[in-house]
Structures are given as structure tokens and as C-alpha cells.
C-alpha positions in Angstrom: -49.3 3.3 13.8 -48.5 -0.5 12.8 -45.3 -2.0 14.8 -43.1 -3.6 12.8 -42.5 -6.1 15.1 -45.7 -7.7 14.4 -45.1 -7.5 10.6 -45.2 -10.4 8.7 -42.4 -9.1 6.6 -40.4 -5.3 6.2 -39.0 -4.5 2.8 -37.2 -1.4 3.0 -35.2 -1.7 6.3 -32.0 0.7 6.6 -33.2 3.1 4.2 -34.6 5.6 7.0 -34.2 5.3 10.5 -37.6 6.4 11.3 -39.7 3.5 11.7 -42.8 5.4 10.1 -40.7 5.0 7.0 -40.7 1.2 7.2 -42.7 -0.7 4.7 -44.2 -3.7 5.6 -46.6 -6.7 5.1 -49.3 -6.9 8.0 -51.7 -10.5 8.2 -54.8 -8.1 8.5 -54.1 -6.6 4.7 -52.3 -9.3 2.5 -53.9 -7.4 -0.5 -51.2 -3.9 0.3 -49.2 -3.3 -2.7 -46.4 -4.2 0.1 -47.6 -7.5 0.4 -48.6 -7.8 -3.6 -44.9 -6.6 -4.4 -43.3 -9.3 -2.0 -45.3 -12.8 -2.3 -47.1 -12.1 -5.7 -46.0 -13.6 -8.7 -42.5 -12.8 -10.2 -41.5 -11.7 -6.6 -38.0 -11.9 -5.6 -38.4 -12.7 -2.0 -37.8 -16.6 -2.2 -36.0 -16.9 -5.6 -33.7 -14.3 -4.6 -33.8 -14.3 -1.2 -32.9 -17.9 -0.6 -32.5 -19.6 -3.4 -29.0 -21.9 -2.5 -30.5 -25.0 -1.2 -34.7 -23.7 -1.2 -34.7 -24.2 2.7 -34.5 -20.8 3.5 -34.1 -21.5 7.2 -30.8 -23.5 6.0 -29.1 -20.7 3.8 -30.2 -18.1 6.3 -28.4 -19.6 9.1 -24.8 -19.4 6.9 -23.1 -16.1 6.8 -21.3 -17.4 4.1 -24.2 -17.5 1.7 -25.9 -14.3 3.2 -23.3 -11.5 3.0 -21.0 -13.1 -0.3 -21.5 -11.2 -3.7 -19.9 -11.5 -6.9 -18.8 -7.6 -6.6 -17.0 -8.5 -2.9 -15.2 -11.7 -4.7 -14.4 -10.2 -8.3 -14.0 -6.3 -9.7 -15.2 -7.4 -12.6 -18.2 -8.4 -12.0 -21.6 -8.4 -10.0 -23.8 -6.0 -9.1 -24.1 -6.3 -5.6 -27.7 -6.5 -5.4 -27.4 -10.4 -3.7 -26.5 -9.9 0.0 -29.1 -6.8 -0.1 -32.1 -9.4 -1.2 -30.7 -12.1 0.9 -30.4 -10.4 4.0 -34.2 -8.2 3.1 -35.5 -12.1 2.9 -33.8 -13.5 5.8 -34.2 -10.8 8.3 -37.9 -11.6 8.3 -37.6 -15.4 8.3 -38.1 -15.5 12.0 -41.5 -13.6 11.7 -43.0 -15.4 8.6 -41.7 -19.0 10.1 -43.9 -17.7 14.1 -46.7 -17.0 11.8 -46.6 -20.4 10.2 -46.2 -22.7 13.1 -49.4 -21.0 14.6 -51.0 -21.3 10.9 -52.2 -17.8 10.3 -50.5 -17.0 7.4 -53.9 -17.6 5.5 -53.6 -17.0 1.4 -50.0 -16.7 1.9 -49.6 -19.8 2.8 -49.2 -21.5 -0.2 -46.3 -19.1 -1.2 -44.1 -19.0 2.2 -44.3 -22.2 3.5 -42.5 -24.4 0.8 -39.4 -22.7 1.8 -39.9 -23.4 5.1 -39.3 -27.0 6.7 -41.9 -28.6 8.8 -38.8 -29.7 10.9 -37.5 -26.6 11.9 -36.5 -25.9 15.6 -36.1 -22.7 17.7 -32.5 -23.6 17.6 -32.9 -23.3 13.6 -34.7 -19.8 14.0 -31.7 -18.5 16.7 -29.2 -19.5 14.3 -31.2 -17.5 11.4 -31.5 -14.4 13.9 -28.1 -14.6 14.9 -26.6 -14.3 11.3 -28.6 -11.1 10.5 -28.2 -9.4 13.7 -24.1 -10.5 15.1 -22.7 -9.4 11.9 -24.2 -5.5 12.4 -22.9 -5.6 16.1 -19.7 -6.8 15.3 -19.5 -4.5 12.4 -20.1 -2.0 14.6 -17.2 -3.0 16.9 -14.7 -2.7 14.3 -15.2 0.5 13.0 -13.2 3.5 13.4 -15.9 5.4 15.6 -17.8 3.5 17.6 -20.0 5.5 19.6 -21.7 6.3 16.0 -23.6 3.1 16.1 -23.0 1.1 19.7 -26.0 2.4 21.2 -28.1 1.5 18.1 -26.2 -2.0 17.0 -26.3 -3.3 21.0 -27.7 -6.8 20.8 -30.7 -6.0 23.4 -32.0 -3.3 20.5 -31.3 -5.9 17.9 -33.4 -8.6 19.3 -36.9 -9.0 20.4 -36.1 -12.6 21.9 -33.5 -15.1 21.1 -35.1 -16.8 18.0 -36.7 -13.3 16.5 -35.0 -10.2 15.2 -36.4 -6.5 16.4 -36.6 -5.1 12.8 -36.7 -1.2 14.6 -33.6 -1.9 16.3 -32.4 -3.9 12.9 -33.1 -0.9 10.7 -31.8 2.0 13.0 -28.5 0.3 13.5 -28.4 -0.6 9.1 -29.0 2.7 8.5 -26.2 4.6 11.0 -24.3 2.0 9.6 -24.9 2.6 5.8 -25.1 6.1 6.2 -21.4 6.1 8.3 -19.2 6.6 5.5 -15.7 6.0 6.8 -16.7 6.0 10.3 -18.5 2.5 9.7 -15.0 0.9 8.4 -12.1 -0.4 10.4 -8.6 1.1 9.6 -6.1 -1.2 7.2 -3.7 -3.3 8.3 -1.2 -1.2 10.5 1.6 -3.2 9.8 1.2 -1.9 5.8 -0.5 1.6 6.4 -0.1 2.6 10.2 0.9 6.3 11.3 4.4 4.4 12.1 5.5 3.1 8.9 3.6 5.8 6.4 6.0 8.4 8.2 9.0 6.0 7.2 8.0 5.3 3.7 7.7 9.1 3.7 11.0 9.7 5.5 12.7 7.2 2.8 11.9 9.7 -0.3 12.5 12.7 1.8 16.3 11.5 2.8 17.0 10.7 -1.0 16.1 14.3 -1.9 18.2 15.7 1.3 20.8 13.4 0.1 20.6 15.0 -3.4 20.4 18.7 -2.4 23.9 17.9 -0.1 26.0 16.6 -2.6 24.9 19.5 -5.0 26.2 21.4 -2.4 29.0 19.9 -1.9 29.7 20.1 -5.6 29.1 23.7 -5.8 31.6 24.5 -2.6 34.1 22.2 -4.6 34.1 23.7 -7.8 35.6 27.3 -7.8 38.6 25.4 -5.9 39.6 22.8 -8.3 40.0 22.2 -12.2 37.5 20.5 -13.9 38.3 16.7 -13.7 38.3 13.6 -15.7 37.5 10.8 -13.5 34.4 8.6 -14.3 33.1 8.5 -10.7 33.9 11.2 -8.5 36.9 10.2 -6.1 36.0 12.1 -3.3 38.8 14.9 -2.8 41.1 14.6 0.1 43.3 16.7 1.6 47.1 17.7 0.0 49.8 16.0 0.6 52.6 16.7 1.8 55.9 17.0 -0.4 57.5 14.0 2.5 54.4 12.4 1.3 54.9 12.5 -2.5 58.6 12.4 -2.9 59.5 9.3 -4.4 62.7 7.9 -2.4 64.2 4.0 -3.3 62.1 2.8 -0.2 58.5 3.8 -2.3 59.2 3.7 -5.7 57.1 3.1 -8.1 54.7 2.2 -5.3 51.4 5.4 -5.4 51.2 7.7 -2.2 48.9 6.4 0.2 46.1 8.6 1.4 45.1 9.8 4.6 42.2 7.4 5.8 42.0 8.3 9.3 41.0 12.0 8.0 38.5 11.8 5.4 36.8 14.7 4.3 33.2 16.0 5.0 32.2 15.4 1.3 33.7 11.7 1.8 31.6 11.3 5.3 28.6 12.6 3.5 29.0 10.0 0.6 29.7 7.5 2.9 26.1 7.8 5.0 25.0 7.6 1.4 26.1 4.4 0.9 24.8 3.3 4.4 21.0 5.4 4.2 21.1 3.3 0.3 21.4 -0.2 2.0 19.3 0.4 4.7 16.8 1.2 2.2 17.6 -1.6 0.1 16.7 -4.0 3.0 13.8 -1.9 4.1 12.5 -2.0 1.1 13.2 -5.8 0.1 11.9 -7.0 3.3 8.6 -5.6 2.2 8.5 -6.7 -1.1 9.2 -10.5 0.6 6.0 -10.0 3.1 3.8 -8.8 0.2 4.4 -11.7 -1.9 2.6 -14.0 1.2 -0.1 -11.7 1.5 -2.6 -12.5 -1.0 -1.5 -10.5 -4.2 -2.2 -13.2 -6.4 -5.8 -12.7 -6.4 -7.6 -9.3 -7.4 -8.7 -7.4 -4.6 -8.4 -3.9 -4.4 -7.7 -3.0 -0.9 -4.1 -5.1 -1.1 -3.7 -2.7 -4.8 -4.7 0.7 -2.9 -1.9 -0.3 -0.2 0.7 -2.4 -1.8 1.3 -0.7 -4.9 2.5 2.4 -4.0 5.1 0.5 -1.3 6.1 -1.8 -4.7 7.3 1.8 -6.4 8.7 3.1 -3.0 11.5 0.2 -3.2 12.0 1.1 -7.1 12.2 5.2 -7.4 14.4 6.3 -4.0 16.4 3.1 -4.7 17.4 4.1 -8.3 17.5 7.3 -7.6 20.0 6.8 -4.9 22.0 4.1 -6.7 22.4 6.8 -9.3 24.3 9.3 -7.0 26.2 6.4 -5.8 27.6 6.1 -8.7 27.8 9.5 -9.9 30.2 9.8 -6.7 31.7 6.9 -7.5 30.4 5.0 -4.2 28.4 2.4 -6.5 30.5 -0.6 -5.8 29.5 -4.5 -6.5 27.6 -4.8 -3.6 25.9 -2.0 -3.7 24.9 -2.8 -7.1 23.7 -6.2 -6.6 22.0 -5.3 -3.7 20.3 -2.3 -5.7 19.4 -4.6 -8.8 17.7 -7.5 -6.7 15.8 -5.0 -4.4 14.5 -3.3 -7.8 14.0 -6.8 -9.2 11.8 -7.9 -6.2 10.1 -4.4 -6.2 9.1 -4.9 -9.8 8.3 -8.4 -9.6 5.4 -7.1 -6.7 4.3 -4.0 -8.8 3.8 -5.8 -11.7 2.0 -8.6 -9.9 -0.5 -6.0 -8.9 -1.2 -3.9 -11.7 -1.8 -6.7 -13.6 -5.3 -6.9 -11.8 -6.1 -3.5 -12.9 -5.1 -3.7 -16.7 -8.7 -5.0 -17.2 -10.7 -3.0 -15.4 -8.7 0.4 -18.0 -9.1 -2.1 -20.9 -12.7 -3.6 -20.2 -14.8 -1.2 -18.3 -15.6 2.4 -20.1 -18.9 2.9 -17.7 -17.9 5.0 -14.8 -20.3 3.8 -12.5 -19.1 0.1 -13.6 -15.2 1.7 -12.9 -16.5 3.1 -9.6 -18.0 -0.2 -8.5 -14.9 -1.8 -9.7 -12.3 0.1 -7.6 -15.1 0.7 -4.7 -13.9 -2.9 -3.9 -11.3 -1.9 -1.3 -14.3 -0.7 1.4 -15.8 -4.5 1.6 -12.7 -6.0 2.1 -11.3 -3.7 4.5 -14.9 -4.1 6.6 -14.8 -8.0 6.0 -15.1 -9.8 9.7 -15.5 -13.3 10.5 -18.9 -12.6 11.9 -20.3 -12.0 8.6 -18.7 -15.0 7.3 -15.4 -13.4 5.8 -17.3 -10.8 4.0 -18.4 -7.4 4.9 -22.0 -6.1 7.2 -22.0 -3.5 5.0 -22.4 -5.2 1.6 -26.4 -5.5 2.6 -27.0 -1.9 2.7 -30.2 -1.4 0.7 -30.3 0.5 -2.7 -26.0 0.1 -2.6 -26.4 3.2 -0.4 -22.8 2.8 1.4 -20.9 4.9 -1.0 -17.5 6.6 -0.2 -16.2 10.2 -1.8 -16.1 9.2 -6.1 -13.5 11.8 -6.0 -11.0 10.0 -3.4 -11.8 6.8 -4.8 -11.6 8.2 -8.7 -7.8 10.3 -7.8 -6.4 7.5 -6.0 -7.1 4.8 -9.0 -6.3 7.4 -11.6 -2.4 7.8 -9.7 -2.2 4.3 -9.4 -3.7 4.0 -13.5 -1.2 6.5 -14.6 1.8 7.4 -12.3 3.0 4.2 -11.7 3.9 3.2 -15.0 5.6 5.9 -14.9 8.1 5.4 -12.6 8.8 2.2 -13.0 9.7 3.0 -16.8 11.8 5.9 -15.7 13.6 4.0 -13.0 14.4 1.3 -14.6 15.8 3.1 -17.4 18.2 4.9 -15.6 19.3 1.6 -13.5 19.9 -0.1 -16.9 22.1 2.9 -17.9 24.0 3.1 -14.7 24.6 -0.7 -14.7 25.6 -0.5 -18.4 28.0 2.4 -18.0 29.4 0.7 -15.0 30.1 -2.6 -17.4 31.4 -0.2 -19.9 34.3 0.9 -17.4 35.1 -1.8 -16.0 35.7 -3.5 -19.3 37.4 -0.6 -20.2 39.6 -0.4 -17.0 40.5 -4.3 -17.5 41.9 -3.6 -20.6 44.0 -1.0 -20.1 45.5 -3.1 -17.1 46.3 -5.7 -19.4 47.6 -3.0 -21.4 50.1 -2.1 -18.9 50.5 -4.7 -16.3 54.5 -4.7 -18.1 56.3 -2.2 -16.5 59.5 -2.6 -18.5 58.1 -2.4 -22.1 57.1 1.1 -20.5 60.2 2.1 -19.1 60.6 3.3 -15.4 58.0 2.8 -12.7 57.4 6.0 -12.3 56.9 7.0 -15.7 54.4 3.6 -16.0 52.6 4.9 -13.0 51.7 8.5 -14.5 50.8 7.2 -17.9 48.3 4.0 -17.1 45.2 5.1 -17.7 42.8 4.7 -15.2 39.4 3.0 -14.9 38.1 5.7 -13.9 39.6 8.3 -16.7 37.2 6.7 -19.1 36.1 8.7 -21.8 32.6 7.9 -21.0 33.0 10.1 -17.9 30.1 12.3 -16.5 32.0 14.8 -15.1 34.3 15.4 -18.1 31.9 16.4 -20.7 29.3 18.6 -20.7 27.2 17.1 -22.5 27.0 14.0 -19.8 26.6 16.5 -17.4 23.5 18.0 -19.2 21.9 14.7 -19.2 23.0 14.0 -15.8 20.9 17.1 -14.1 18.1 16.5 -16.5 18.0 13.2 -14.6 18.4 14.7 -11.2 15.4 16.9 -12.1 13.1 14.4 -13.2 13.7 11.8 -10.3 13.1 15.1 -7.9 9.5 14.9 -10.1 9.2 11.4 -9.7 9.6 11.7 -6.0 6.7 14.1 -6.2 4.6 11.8 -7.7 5.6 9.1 -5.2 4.3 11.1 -2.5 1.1 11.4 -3.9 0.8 7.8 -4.7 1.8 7.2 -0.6 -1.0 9.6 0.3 -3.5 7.4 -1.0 -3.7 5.9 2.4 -5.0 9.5 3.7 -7.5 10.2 1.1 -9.3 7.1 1.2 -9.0 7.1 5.2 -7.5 4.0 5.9 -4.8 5.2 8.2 -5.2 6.0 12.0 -3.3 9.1 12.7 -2.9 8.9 16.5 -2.1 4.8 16.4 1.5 5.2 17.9 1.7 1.0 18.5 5.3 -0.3 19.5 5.7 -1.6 15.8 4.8 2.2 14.5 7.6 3.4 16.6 10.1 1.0 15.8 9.0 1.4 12.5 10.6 5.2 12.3 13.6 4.3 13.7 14.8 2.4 10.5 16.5 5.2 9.2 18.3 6.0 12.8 21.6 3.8 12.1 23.4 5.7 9.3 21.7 9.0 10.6 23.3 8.6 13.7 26.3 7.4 12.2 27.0 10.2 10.3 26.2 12.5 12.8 28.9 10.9 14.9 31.5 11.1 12.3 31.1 14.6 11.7 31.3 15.8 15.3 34.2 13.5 15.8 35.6 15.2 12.8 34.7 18.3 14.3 36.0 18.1 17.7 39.5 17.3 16.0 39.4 20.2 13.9 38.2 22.5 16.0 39.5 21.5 19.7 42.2 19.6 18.9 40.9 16.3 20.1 41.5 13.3 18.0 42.0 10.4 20.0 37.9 9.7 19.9 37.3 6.1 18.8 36.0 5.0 15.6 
């Protein structure tokens, strides 16, 4: 059997790691089909192969030149057949420029060494060998499982000497690459997707739901034990007075009884870890949104879209849908509401941002295969290393043979396509209407102040006090008619969807693999703890509350 080692050039390396399977180009038989197909006429080895400057030993050495393609650079576009010719071209430089300089290339001659400089040095040919043979070992270093491929991408199996490449070693290390699936590609960015912060993000539309579930309860419990009430926003009940409380003597006349604050209820403890779990994730959420606007989102690329857009709806649904039990419990004051409306402002801003770099691949493309390639994008910039010039190892795989689950990859863009419109539509909606309605009383509450701020035109204070309307006794109330409250748990119901659907865009980081599970860094496990303030909060207000109830004990400080 023929070495390949003493080839004058290999065509077909990384498509089988048996080296029997290699085709190659021998001196002895420059008539083989191999040898017809490669140097004949119409040949792509030199046009295609190294065709930048026409010095091949020049664009060989530059990673840049050897592993960039149009489809690593644009979705659009490309077909990612360039780094695959370059790198079939370049990989045999070394041998082709050995035979040359000893001049036994024979009829060949004429076609090989016009891209060859009479110049060239064995520092030229160690710069050429490096660039085909670092970027497989480092690619190899990065990757998720390494003892796949670090027996077979080593550097001594790569190399024959310093200035010539080992194509067996070369092929058996493209192949366990290209043939690795996920195992070849590192993991994403930790700081977006890591084991840490996925379980927060997942945590965040988990509380909101809790949240939900216990002020249902809460409103069930209250309801067989009170009359149906008028207010706008729920004023969280308290307990009864006392008739030394309510009386009205000369010394509080006209001045309303003042309630209890150093006992509020459990309902009002459970609102007010609410209010605390909503700005937490206000500022969670905004924070984000600020570090993905300096990350690159300006230009297409689909592994920042497959990660960032899914935390862009995670600081728009939750938020909303929290902001809407705020004020449904009347809890939605100004700064909540500011703080609500520029955390959705600088969620949407991001989202929008991003999906406008897939509007043309649902509007332009209708081949799958074209849609595929488009959204396969992610894997070569998740792989891309500085070793292989900012681009990815794996973008040379022969035949485009590196291909990833179509279902994953076809279910995560189809979410993304579909879903997230969706929400954001849905969400902002219903922070419109809650902003609106909250206008509406306020104006509304204004008036009737003005209406009233005359106490003698009324007659007594007393009387004044019980007739004044109240802000929050507006007729646009959404406990006092039923048909608010219709639309209200209509609402409920379909942000309780919409967090389903969140969760299934946030999984996106599992199907496609990008996450290490067992990656417990110290920023993953501060990373969980974001929620622990008003969690712990709460907790400690309720056993305070508890311990006085209970045991008597009240002198616990705040």
C-alpha cells in the first residue's frame, strides 16, 4: 500500500479515518484520475485553493485567509465550500513545494510551480504547516470532550517534521473531529448560558408563577370573609380596629384612623416580597440587557441570537406579568412603574435588535437546506479560536460533513421565529393597559381632590371625610365589576401560557448543547443567589410575625 506521506498531494482527507481510504497523487502515476482531477485543466486546486495573492505559500501561512467563509461571516450567504478547498490545497503545499525544490515534479511542473515562489524558505513551509495542523490541536483543546480527539490531534501525530504535515495523522484527527458532533465544540459563554445563571433565569419565571398562585390564595381565603369591595387596587386588609381606635373625640377629628403598621397582615407581607422579588428582577433583568448591548448584537450572528434572545423576553414577560399583580394589589406605585417601564423598554430595545437579523432569513430563504445552513451559523462561531484565525477548525470539514441534529437546530429557530413575537406583543399590551388604567385613576383621583379639598362647602369634617371619593373607588375598578374581573383571569391565564413558552425558549441552551451542566464556577453560584434578598426577607417577616402570634414574642427587631 502507497504512504501518503510520500504523496504529492491527498484529496479527500477527513472523510474516513482509514488511511486506505485516502486518495492521492503519487510522482510514479501523474496520469491517475487522482492526479487528472487535481492539476488538469479546470482544476480547482490553485484557483480555489489559493487564489488571494497567487503565492500560495503566502495565503497558506494566514489563518485568516484559510479558515474565513462567507457562511462563517454572513447567514445569508456562502456556501462554505472555501475553507474546505483552501485547507484540501494548503495541507499539501509542504509536499508539492519538497518535490519542487528537488525538481521531480516532472509534467506537473508547469502547473504547480507558478504558485510557488522560487524564494521560499523552510521558515515559509513551517508557517504553512503550522496553520493547517495548530488550528486542529487547539480545536481539539477547546472542545467539550477532549479525550475524543487528544490522542489523534497531538502535534507529534500531526507532523512528520517541522516544515511538513503527516497527512495520516492530519486526516485521523479531521475526521474524529468532523464526525464529533457536539463533543468537538466548546460550551457558550458561561457568563450568558452557564448551569449558574440558566437555573436563575429559570428561577425568575418560576417565582412569578409562585407569586401568582399565593395571592390567588390569598384571595380565595379572603373572600367568604368580606363583602365584595370597590377599591381600584386592592388595599391589603388589616386587622379591626378597635372602637378607642375609631371614635372620633375633639383631639382626632376630622383627622382618618391610623392603621396598625407595626402588624401588617400575612397577605400585606406576601405583597410586600412582591414588590421586592419585582425589583430585584427589574435590575436583574436591566443589567443584562445593558451587557448585551456591548456584546456584538449589532451584527448577525447566530450564536449571540440562540442565547440573547430568549434573556431579551425573560426581562419583558415575568416583568409584566409581575408589574400586573402589583397593580392588581395595588402595590404598583411610581417607582415601581418607572422601573418596570424602562427595564421593558431596554428589554425590547435588545429583542428587537436581534430579531431583526432573522426577519430575512423567514422573508428571503424558502429552501430548507439554505434555512438550515443559515441558522447552522451558531456552531462556527461558538468553535471560533484565535488559532484558526478567529474562525472555526471545523469550517474545513470536507463534503460540509459537521452537521448537528436538524431537529434541535430547526425547533430552536422555529421558537425563537414564532414565540417571541408573541410575547412581546402580549406583554406589552398588558403594560400599556396597566399604565393607562393607572393614568386613568390618578387623573381621576386628582379631580375629585380638587373637588373636595373645601371642607366647609361640605359641611362637617366628618361628613367630608365619608363622602370624598377616593382614588381608588374609581369606577374603572377591577375588583368591582365582574366583567374586569373576567378579563383580569383571562390575563392571569395567558401570562401562565406565556411563561410556558418562555421556558421553552430558555431551554434552547440544552437542546443545542451549549450549556455545561456540572460547571458550578464562583459566578454560577453567585449567580442563584439573586433571588435570596427578598426570599429571605420575607421569610424573616413571617416567622417574626409568627413568633408574636404564636409565643407571644414581639420585641424581635425589624
Amino acid at each position: 500500500m502507497a504512504n501518503p506521506n510520500t504523496a504529492l498531494f491527498c484529496d479527500n482527507i477527513g472523510h474516513s479515518n482509514a488511511t486506505s481510504d485516502l486518495e492521492c497523487c503519487y510522482l510514479n502515476d501523474q496520469n491517475s484520475s487522482v492526479c487528472q482531477r487535481n492539476f488538469g485543466a479546470g482544476s480547482g486546486t490553485f484557483s480555489g485553493g489559493c487564489n488571494l495573492t497567487g503565492n500560495c505559500i503566502a495565503d497558506c501561512q494566514s489563518t485568516e485567509v484559510l479558515y474565513s467563509s462567507v457562511a462563517q461571516l454572513s447567514a445569508y450567504g456562502g456556501t462554505g465550500f472555501g475553507p474546505i478547498r483552501r485547507f484540501a490545497t494548503c495541507v499539501n503545499i509542504p509536499a508539492m513545494a519538497g518535490y519542487s525544490s528537488h525538481k521531480l515534479l516532472g509534467n506537473l511542473a508547469s502547473v504547480i510551480d507558478p504558485h510557488l515562489p522560487q524564494n521560499r524558505t523552510n521558515a515559509d513551509l513551517s508557517g504553512v504547516t503550522s496553520a493547517v495542523t495548530e488550528c486542529l490541536t487547539q480545536t481539539c483543546r477547546a472542545s467539550r470532550n477532549k479525550k475524543a480527539c487528544i490522542n489523534s490531534c497531538a502535534p507529534v501525530n500531526l507532523l512528520t517534521n517541522s516544515t511538513t504535515p503527516n497527512i495520516e495523522g492530519v486526516n485521523d484527527c479531521l475526521h474524529t473531529l468532523c464526525h464529533g458532533g457536539y463533543d468537538s465544540l466548546p460550551y457558550a459563554d458561561a457568563d450568558i448560558i452557564g448551569i449558574g445563571v440558566f437555573a436563575a433565569y429559570i428561577m425568575q419565571c418560576i417565582f412569578v408563577v409562585l407569586l401568582c398562585f399565593g395571592l390567588f390564595g390569598f384571595d380565595l381565603y379572603n373572600r367568604p370573609r368580606s363583602r365584595p369591595s370597590t377599591t381600584t387596587e386592592h388595599v391589603p386588609s388589616e386587622s379591626k380596629p378597635s372602637q378607642s381606635e375609631t371614635e372620633i373625640t375633639p383631639a382626632n377629628a376630622g383627622n382618618p384612623p391610623k392603621p396598625n403598621d407595626e402588624d401588617p397582615s400575612h397577605e400585606e407581607l406576601f405583597e410586600n416580597f412582591l414588590v421586592e422579588y419585582h425589583k430585584t428582577q427589574c435590575y436583574f433583568s436591566a443589567t443584562l440587557q445593558i451587557a448585551s448591548l456591548s456584546y456584538g448584537i449589532f451584527e448577525t450572528n447566530m450564536l449571540l441570537i440562540f442565547m440573547l434572545i430568549p434573556l431579551a423576553t425573560n426581562g419583558i414577560l415575568p416583568v409584566v406579568f409581575a408589574f400586573v399583580l402589583l397593580f392588581r394589589h395595588g402595590k404598583s406605585t411610581m417607582d415601581v412603574t418607572l422601573l418596570t417601564i424602562a427595564c421593558w423598554f431596554l428589554s425590547s430595545l435588545v429583542y428587537w435588535i436581534l430579531y431583526a437579523h432573522i426577519i430575512p432569513i423567514n422573508s428571503q430563504i424558502r429552501s430548507t437546506q439554505k434555512q438550515y445552513r443559515a441558522y447552522e451559523q451558531f456552531m462556527y462561531k461558538l468553535s471560533a479560536i484565535d488559532a484558526c484565525g478567529g474562525y472555526s477548525g471545523l469550517a474545513v470539514c470536507p463534503g460540509n460533513n459537521f452537521n448537528l441534529g436538524r431537529a434541535d437546530i430547526f425547533a430552536a429557530s422555529h421558537n425563537l421565529r414564532v414565540l417571541t413575537p408573541i410575547i412581546w406583543s402580549f406583554s406589552t399590551l398588558c403594560l400599556i393597559a396597566a399604565v393607562f388604567s393607572k393614568y386613568l385613576m390618578w387623573r381621576r383621583s386628582r379631580d375629585d381632590g380638587h373637588a373636595y379639598q373645601a371642607p366647609s362647602e361640605v359641611g362637617e369634617a366628618g361628613e367630608a371625610s365619608e363622602d370624598v371619593p377616593q382614588g381608588s373607588n374609581s369606577p374603572i375598578s377591577l375588583r368591582s365589576r365582574s366583567g374586569s374581573s373576567i378579563i383580569y383571569w383571562l390575563t392571569t391565564l395567558c401570562f401562565l401560557a406565556g411563561i410556558g413558552m418562555q421556558l421553552s425558549l430558555l431551554s434552547i441552551g440544552t437542546s443545542l448543547n451549549m450549556m455545561n451542566r456540572h460547571y458550578w464556577s464562583f459566578g454560577q453560584v453567585m449567580a442563584i443567589t439573586v433571588w435570596s434578598p427578598p426570599l429571605l426577607g420575607w421569610i424573616y417577616d413571617e416567622c417574626k410575625k409568627i413568633l408574636k402570634e404564636k409565643f407571644n414574642i414581639g420585641d424581635i427587631p425589624k
